[in-house]
C-alpha positions in Angstrom: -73.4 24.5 11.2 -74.0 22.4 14.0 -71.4 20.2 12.7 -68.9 22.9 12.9 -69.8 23.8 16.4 -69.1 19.9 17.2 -65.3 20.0 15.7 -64.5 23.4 17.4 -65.5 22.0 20.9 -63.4 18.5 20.1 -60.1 20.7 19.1 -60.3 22.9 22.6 -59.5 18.8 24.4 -55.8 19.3 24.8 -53.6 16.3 25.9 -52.5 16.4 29.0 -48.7 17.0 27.8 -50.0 19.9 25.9 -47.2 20.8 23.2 -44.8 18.2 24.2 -47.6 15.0 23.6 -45.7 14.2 20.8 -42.0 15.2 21.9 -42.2 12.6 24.4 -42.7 8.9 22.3 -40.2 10.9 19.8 -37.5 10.9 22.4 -38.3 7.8 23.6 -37.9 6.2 20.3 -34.4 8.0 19.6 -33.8 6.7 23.1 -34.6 3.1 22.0 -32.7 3.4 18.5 -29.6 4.4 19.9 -28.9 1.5 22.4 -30.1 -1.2 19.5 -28.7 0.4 16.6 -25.8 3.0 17.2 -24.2 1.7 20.2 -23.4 -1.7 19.1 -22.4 -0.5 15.7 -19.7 2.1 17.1 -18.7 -0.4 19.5 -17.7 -2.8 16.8 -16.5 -0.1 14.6 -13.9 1.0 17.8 -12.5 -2.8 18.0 -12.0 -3.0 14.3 -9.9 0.1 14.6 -7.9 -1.0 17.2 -7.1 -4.3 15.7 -5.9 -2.6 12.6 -3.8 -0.3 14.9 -1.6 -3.5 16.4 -1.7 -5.4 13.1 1.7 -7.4 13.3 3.7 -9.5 11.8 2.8 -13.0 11.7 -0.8 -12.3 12.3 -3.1 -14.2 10.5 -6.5 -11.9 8.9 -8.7 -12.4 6.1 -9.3 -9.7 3.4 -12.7 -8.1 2.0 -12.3 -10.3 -0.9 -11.7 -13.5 1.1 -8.2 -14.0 1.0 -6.4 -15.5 4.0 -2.8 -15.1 5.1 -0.1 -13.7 7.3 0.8 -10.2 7.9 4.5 -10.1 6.9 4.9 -6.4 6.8 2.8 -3.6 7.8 4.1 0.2 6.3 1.5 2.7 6.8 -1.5 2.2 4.6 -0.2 -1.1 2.9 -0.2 -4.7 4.7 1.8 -7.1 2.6 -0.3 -10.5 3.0 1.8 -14.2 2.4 -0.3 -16.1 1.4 1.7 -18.8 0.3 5.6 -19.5 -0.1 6.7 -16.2 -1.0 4.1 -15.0 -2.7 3.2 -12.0 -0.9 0.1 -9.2 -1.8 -0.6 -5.6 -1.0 -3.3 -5.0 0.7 -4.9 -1.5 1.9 -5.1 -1.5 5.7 -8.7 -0.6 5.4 -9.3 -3.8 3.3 -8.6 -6.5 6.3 -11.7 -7.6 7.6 -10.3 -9.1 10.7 -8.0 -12.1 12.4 -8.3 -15.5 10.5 -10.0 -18.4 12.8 -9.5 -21.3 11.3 -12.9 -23.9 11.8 -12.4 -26.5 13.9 -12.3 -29.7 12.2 -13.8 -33.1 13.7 -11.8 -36.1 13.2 -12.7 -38.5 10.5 -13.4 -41.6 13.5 -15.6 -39.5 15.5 -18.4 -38.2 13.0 -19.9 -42.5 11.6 -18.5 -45.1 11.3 -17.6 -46.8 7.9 -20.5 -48.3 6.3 -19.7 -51.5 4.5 
């Protein structure tokens, strides 16, 4: 009985936020989430668009599946993709990743010397 008396004593302690004790680290974490996860993400997600939007000719992109060429033609949905002497593919719009940078490549002199 005592024990009960105890617990109904220890519940009366209210924070000193009262109802919104827990409201507050909850907002703080949505707070937190947003400028880490959603921000950045509809950033990128706003330059992709755009760069789909003045896709031109002679651009060079790389597909979903890896494949790199030139934008010859671009007629609503479909991009047709040379990607080699007149062998051009239909691509969906939606399926270019992005602009093709090519690695830059060292000469052969400058990374050793010939070892004989």
């Amino acid at each position: 009985m005592l024990a009960l008396l105890a617990q109904a004593s220890d519940s009366s302690q209210q924070s000193p936020f009262g109802a919104f004790g827990l409201l507050v680290p909850a907002a703080l974490f949505f707070v937190i989430f947003y400028f880490i996860v959603m921000r950045p993400q509809a950033k990128t997600q706003n330059q992709h668009k755009a760069f789909l939007e003045r896709l031109g000719k002679g651009d060079e992109v790389v597909t979903a599946g890896g494949v790199v060429g030139k934008v010859d033609k671009v007629a609503g949905d479909l991009v047709f993709v040379e990607v080699a002497n007149n062998v051009k593919l239909r691509v969906l719009k939606a399926q270019i990743q992005g602009a093709y940078k090519a690695a830059e490549e060292k000469p052969a002199a400058a990374e050793e010397p010939a070892k004989k």
